[in-house]
Legacy VTK file of the C-alpha trace (Angstrom):
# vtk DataFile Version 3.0
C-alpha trace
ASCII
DATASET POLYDATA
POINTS 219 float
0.000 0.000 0.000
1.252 3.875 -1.288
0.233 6.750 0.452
0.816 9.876 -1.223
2.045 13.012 0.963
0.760 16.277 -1.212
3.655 18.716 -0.449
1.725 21.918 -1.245
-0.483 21.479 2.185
2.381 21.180 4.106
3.112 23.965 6.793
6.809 25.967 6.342
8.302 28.372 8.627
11.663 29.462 7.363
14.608 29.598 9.413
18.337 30.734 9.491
19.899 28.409 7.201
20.468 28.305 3.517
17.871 26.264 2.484
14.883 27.503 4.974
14.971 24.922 7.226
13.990 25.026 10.735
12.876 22.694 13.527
8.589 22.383 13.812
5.985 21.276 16.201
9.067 21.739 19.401
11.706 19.645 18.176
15.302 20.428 18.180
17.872 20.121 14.927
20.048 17.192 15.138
22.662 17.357 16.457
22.197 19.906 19.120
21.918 17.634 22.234
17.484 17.531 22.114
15.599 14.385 22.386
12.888 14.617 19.739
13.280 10.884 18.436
10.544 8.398 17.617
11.043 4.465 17.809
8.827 3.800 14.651
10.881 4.828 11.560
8.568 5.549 8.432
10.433 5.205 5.146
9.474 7.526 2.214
10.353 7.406 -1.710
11.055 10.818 -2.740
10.851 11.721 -6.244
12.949 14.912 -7.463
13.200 17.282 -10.722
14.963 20.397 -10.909
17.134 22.869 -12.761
20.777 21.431 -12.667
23.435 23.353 -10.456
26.507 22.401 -8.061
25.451 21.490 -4.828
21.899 19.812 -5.055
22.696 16.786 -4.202
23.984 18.160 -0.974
21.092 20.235 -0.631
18.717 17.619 -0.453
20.688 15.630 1.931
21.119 18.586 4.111
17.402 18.550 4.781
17.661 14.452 5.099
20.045 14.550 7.796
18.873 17.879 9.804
15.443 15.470 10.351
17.892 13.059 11.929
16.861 11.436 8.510
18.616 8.144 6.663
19.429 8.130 3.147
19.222 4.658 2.225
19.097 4.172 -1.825
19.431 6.388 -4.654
19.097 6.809 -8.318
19.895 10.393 -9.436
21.058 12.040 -12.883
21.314 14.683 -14.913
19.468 14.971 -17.758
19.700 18.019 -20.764
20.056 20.278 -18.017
17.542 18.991 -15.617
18.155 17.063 -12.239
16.112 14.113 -11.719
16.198 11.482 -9.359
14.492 9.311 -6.858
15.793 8.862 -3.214
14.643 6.466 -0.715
14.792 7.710 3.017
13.814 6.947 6.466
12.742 9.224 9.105
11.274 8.507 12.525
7.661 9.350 12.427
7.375 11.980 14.615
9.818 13.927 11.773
7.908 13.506 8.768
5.638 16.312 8.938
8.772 18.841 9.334
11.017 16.925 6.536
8.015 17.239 4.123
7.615 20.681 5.268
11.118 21.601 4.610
11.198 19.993 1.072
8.264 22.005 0.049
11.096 24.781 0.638
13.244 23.556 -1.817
10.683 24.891 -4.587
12.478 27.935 -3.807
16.049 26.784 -4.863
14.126 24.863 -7.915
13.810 21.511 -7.037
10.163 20.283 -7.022
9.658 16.897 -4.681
7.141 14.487 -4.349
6.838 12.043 -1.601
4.944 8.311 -0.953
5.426 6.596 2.174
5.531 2.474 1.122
3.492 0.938 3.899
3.904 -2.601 3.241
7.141 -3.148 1.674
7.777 -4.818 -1.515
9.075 -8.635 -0.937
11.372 -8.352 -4.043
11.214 -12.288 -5.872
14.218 -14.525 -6.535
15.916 -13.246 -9.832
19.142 -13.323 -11.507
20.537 -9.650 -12.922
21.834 -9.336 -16.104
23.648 -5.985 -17.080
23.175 -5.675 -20.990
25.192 -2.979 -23.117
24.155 -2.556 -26.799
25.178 0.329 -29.162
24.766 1.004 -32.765
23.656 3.275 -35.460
20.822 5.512 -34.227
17.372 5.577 -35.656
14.148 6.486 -34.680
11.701 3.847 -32.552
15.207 1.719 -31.675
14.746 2.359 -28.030
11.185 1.016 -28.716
12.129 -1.919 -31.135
14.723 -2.976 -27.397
12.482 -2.484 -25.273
9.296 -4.324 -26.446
11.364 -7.586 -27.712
12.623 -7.687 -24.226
9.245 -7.226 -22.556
7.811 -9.776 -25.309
10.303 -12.314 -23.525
8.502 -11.512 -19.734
11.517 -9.891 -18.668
11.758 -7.015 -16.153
13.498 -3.829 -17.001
14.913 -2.655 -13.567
17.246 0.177 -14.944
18.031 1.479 -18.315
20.094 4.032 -19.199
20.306 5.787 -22.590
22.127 7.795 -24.769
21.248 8.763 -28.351
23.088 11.003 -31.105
26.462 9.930 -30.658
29.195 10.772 -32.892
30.137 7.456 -34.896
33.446 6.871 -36.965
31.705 6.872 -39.975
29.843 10.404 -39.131
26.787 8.298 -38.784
25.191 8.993 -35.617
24.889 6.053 -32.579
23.325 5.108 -29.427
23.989 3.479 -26.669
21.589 1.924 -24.324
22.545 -0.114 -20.872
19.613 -2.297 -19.427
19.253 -3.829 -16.228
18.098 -7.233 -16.636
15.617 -9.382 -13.663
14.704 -12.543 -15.315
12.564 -14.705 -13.075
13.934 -17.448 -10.952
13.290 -20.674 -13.348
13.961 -18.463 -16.218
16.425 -20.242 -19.120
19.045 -17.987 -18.950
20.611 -19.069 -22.042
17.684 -19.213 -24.379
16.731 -15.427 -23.104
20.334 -14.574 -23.991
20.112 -16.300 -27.448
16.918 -14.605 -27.878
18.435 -11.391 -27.257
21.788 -11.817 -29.387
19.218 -12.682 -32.065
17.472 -9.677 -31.512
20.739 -7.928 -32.008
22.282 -9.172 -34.977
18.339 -8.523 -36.778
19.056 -4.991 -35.737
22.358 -4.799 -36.398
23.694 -3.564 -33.088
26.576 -4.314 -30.914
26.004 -6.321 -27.613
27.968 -6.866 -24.281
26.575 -9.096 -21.640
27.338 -8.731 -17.731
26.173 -11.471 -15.375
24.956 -9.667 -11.979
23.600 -12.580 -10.178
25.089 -12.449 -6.474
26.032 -8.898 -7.093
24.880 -7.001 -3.924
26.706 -4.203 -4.587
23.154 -1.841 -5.394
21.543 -2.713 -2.590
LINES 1 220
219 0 1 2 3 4 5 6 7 8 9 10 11 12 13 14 15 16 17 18 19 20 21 22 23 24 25 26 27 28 29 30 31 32 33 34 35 36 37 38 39 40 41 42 43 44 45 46 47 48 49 50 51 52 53 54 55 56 57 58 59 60 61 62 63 64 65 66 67 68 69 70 71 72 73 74 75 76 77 78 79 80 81 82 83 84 85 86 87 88 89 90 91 92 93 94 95 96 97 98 99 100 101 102 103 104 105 106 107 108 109 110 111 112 113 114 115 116 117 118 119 120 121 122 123 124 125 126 127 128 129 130 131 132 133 134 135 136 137 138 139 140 141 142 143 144 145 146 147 148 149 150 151 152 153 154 155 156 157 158 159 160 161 162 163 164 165 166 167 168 169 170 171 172 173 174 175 176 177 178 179 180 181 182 183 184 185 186 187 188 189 190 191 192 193 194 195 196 197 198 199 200 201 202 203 204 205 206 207 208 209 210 211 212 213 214 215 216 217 218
């Protein structure tokens, strides 16, 4: 179960430092010595867009951490000029209504954040991880061409990354997409990856395979 926080309802009172933020409802900032903890921790999935700039990514953790806050996973990028990201935090209970509070105040530096608090966590199933890496000559509807074979196949997408309109040596322009693979537990690993190399050479694009099962290294 989601529930949605809407920012915009969200009381601010703006205090001494950079970014607004100030200590509601009688608690104290962290760090100064004041008890203002709660035992149930409530974790919320922010969701961020913004102009680009130095220093956002340490504005956004400022306000994390002055709600005694604890950044716990991240996926954040910069995008044609535009900061996007989504951070997962947790925050004892009795802090949420001040952190959501003080990220309304970011609209003021330009970052606009949403927030959903995940009240029955996900149980993630058993799958292996398969990093894949293809490039070739750019066209329009490739992404879309990748994409849908790959979903046709009842595999999960977890992350993908692209890049299009890359200088090739032939002056021809390229792309380069890298897809994060979760291919169900039972799954034939090596007919999905002979489906996919077929898929490859019928669109004439280069392919590298990584192998992330066991990999913990995202969590």
């Amino acid at each position: 179960m989601v529930r949605s926080f809407d920012l915009r309802c969200a009381s601010v009172e703006h205090g001494p430092r950079h970014s607004g933020l100030t200590p509601l409802g009688g608690c104290t900032a962290a760090g100064t010595g004041a008890a203002c903890h709660s035992d149930e921790m409530i974790e919320l999935v922010l969701t961020i867009i913004g102009r680009d700039r130095a220093g956002v990514v340490a504005l956004l953790a400022d306000v994390v951490r002055f709600h005694d806050g604890h950044w716990k996973r991240s996926e954040l990028a910069e995008i044609a000029g535009t900061f996007a990201g989504v951070v997962v935090v947790e925050v004892g209970e009795d802090r949420v209504d001040e952190l959501l509070a003080n990220l309304l105040v970011l609209r003021d530096q330009g970052l606009h954040v949403t927030a959903q608090q995940v009240e029955e966590p996900t149980v993630r199933p058993d799958a292996d991880e398969v990093r894949l890496r293809l490039t070739g000559d750019d066209r329009p509807g490739v992404i879309h061409e990748i994409s849908t074979a790959i979903s046709e196949l009842g595999i999960s997408i977890s992350r993908l990354g692209t890049v299009t309109d890359l200088p090739g040596d032939d002056g021809a322009r390229r792309f380069e997409i890298t897809a994060q693979l979760a291919l169900p537990a039972g799954a034939d690993l090596d007919a999905v990856l002979d489906s996919i190399g077929q898929l490859a050479v019928s669109l004439d694009i280069v392919l590298e395979l990584e192998d992330l099962t066991g990999d913990d290294s995202d969590e």
